[in-house]
N, C-alpha and C positions, 0 to 999 in steps of 0.2 A: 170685439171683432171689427174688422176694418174691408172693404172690399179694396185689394192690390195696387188698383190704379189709384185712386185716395193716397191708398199709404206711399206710394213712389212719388206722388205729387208733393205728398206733405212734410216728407224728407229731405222735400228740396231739391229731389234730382233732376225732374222736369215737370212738366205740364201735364197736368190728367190724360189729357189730348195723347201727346206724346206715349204716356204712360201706357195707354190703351195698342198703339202702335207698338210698342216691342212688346206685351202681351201677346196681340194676335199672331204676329213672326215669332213667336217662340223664344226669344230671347232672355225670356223672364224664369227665373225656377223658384220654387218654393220648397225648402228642405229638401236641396238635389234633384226635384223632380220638376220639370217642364209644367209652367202653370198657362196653356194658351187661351184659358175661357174665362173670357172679359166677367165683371162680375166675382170671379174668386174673393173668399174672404180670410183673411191671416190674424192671428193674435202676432199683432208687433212685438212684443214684449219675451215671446219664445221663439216665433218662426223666423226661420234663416232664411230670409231675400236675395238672390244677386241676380243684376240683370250683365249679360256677357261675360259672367265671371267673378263681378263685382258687389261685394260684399254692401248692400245698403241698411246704413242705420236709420233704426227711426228718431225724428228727431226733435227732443220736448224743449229745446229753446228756438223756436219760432222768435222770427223778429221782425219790424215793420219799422220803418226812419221815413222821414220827410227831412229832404235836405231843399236847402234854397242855392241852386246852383249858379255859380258867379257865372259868367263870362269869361270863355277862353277855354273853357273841361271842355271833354266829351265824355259823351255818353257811351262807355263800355266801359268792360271790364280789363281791358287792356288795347292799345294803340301806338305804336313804335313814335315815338317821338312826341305825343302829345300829351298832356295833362289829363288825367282822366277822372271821375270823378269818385272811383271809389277811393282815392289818395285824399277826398274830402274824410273820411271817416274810418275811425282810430279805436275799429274793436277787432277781435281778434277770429269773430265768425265771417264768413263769407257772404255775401249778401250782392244780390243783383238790381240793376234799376229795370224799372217796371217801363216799356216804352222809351219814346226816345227827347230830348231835346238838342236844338244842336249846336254845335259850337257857340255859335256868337249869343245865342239866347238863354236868357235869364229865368229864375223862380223854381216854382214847385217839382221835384224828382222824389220819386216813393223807390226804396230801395229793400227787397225782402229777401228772404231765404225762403220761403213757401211758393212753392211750383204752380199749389192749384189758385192762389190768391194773384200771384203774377199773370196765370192766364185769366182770370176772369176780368182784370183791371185794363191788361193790353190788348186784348181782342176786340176788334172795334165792333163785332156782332152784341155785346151785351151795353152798348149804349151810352157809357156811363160820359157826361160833362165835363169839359176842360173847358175852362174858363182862361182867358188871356188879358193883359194889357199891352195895347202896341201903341208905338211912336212913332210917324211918318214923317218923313224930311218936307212935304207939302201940306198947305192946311188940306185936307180931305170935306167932302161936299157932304151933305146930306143923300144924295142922290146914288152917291156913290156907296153910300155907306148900306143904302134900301139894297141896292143890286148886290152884293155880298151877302145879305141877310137874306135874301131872295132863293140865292143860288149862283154859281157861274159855270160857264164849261171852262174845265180846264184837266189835260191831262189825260183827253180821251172820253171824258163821263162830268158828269156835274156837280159840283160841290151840292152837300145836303144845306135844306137852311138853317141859319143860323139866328141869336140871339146877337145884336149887334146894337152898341148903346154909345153912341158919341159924352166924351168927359172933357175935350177942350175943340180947339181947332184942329191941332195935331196928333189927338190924343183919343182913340176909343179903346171899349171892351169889346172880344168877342168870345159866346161859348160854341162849342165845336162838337158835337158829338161823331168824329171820324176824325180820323188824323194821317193825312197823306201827307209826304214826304214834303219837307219844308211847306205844308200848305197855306198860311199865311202870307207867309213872302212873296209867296208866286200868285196869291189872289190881287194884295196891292200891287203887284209890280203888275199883274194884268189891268191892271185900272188907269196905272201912268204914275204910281207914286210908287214910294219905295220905304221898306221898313229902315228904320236906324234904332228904336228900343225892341224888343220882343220880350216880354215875363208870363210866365203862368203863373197866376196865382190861384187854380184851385183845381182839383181833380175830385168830382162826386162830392164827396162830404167834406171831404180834407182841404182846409184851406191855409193857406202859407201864411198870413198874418201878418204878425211883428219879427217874424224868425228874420234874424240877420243873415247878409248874402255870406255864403261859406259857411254857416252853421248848419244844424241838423238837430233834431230831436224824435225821439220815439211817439209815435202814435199812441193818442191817448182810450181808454177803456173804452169810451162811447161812439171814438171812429172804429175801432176794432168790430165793436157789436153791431154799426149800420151797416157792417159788410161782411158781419156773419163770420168773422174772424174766430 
């Protein structure tokens, strides 16, 4: 037995979150009858699900990729004229990226068909580390680099602090745990410098490696299990 919102999550339709939401509005039925009390439990394997009508399977091929996304994709599932990155990967299930990276930026994108695993990864309330490497068209100071690891205002509120480790003159790491819109970019462009590389090479446990830019590979048993997969 499964409690409803689980199994909508786990099919891949959306987020537990969500899932809970057309629970409470009614939208959900279990064997033709209206399931509104969050909590319900179903055998997948006999009970008839549709939410608004729609027939939902449950679904035992789960899948998890780590692709190293070139420069030039975006990050969606579709975008009228641009390269997008699910045209990186050449299987036949559907599968969405976890979070965002953007255009011009490089490295790590986790790409899943499991609802409840996408929220717990892209919600910035559960904490989890993104690791960065960026290149800045100026050498960057030491000083500079304290006040970003510090914290800065921008955007109305203040960056959280950060783990910030200089690797050349032009060249540090940083780990993030939140992820506001373009927030990198706009932390060096507030300092006076400006990005020219951006990569993530790591999310939680999963870290990008040797993986070539434009390839992808499956999550292996033991990132699976640090996240309860």
């Amino acid at each position: 037995m499964m409690r409803l919102q689980k199994f909508l999550s786990s099919a891949g339709f959306c987020s537990r979150r969500k899932a809970e939401e057309y629970i409470k509005d009614g939208y959900v039925k279990v064997n033709g009858e209206i399931a509104s009390v969050l909590g319900t439990k179903i055998d997948p394997e006999t009970d008839r699900v549709q939410v608004n009508g729609k027939a939902i399977e449950a679904k035992h091929n789960l899948i998890y990729i780590a692709l190293n996304k070139p420069g030039g994709y975006v990050t969606s599932c579709s975008q009228k004229g641009d390269k997008i990155v699910l045209d990186l990967i050449n299987i036949k299930d559907r599968v969405y990226p976890v979070g965002r990276l953007d255009k011009d930026s490089t490295g790590l994108l986790l790409l899943v068909n499991d609802g409840e695993l996408h929220q717990r990864l892209s919600h910035p309330s559960f904490d989890h580390e993104k690791e960065y490497e960026v290149t800045v068209l100026k050498p960057i100071s030491d000083g500079v680099l304290q006040k970003m690891a510090k914290g800065i205002p921008m955007m109305g509120t203040k960056t959280r602090p950060a783990d910030v480790k200089r690797i050349s003159a032009k060249v540090f790491s940083i780990i993030l745990k939140e992820g506001k819109n373009k927030q990198i970019r706009r932390m060096v462009r507030k300092m006076g410098n400006q990005v020219v590389q951006l990569k993530r090479i790591r999310i939680s446990n999963i870290k990008l490696g040797n993986l070539a830019q434009g390839n992808w590979r499956y999550l292996t048993e033991k990132e699976k299990q640090e996240h309860k997969i």
